[in-house]
N, C-alpha and C positions, 0 to 999 in steps of 0.2 A: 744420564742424558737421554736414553732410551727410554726409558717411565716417562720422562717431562714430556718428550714429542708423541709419545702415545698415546699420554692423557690430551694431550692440545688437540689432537686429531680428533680422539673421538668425542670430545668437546663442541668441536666444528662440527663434528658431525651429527648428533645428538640436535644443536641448534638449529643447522640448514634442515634436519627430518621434523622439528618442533615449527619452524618458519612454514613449510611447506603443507605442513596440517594444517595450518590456522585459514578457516574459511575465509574465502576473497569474496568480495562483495559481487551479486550477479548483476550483471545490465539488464532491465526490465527493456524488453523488446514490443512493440505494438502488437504486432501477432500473437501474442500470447494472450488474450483477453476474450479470447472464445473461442468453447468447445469444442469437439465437432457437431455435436447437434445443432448447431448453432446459435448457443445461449452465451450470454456476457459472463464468464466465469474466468478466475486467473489461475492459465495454464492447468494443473489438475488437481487444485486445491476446491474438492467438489461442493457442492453447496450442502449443507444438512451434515458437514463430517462433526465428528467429536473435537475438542481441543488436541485429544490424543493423536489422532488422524490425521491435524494442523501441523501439527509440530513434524509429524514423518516429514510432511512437503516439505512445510520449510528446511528440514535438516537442524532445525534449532528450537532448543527448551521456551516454551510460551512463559512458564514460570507464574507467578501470582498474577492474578488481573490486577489490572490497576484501579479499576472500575467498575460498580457493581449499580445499576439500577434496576429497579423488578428481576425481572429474568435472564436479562442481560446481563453478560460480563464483555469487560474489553480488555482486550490483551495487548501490547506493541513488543517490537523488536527491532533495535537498531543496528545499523551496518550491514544489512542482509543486503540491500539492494542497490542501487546507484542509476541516474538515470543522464547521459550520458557525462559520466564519472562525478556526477552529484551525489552524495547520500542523500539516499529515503528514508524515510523511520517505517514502517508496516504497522499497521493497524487493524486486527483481526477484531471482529462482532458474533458473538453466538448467543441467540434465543434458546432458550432450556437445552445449552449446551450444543445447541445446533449451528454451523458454520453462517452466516446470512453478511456478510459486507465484510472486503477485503481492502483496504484505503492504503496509499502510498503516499505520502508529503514529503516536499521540498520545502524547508523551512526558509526565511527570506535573508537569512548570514549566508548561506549557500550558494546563491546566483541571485542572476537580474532574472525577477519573478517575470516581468510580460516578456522578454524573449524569451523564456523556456515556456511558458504559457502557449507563446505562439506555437514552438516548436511544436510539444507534446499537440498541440490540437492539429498541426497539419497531418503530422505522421497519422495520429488516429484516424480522421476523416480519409487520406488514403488508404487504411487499410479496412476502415470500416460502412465507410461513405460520407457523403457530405450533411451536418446540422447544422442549424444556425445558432449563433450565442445570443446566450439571453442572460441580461443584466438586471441587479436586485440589490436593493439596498434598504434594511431594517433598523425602524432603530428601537434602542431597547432602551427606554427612560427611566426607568428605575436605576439604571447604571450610566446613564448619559453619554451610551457608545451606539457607535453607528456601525453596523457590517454590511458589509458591500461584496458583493461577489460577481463575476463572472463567468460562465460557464456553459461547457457544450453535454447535450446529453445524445445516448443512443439505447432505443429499450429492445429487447427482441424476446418474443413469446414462444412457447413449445406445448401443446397440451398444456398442464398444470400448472406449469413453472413461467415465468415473467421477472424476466432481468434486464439489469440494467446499465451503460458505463457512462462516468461523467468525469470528464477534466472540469477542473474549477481553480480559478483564479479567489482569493480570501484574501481583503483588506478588513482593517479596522479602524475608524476615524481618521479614514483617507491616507493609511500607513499597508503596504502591501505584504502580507504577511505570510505568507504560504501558496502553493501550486500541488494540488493534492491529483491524484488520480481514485474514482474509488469502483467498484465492481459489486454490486447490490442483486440479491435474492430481492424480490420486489414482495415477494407471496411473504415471506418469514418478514420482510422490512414494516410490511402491514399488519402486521398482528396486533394483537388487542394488547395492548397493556399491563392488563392485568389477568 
């Protein structure tokens, strides 16, 4: 009887120390979306880090890109974040393995896209100042889809460097699809191509 209730214990206990590891998702806060220099950057994932350098911040393996064009790779990772207790998916960008665009999306199973729209764009504008939305819609006929977006931008400049933060509202033939936040290296976001 002794063995049974000591294995049960340390059983429970094993599981509540296993439970208690398992990373909780953070609430992305507005204040965190620049520096102190006062460049658009998230929190202290610095602009021009390594993938290697990304993964520290995040506390989680980038693992394979999922995407490779020219010089580009793009990496995501999901359940890291939550934006008031939504899941985001993170969406890291690196030119020749350099950090240059940090993207957060709220996919649209998640919530009602223009009241978090709204939200995410008030809270920003108070803590960053107020922009106006500008609305855009493309259509691409070769695939006979329309995208439509709405969206607030703010850029702020330092010597060399030039960034940028945008909430964006993303429909697809008038179906609302996602609520992204993204945080842009403007200098690395403009680079040549090739």
């Amino acid at each position: 009887m002794y063995k049974k209730v000591t294995s049960l214990i340390l059983l429970c206990a094993i599981t509540l120390y296993l439970t208690a590891c398992q990373a909780q998702p953070r609430e992305l806060e507005a204040n965190r979306f620049m520096n102190a220099e006062g460049l658009y950057q998230y929190s202290d994932a610095a602009w021009g880090s390594s993938p290697a350098e990304a993964e520290k911040f995040f506390g989680e393996p980038l693992g394979e890109p999922y995407g490779i064009i020219d010089s580009v790779k793009l990496y995501k990772i999901d359940g890291l974040y939550t934006f008031e207790g939504i899941p985001a998916q993170v969406k890291c960008e690196f030119f020749n393995d350099k950090l240059y665009q940090v993207q957060f999306t709220i996919s649209s199973q998640d919530a009602d896209l223009d009241s978090l729209f709204s939200i995410i764009a008030e809270k920003l504008c108070e803590e960053y100042g107020s922009t106006d939305m500008v609305s855009t819609a493309t259509t691409v006929e070769v695939l006979n889809v329309v995208l439509e977006s709405d969206h607030y931008l703010w850029e702020s400049s330092s010597g060399e460097l030039s960034t940028a933060l945008l909430v964006e509202k993303a429909s697809k033939n008038g179906v609302k699809e996602s609520v992204s936040i993204y945080v842009i290296d403007l200098v690395l976001a403009s680079r040549p191509t090739k």
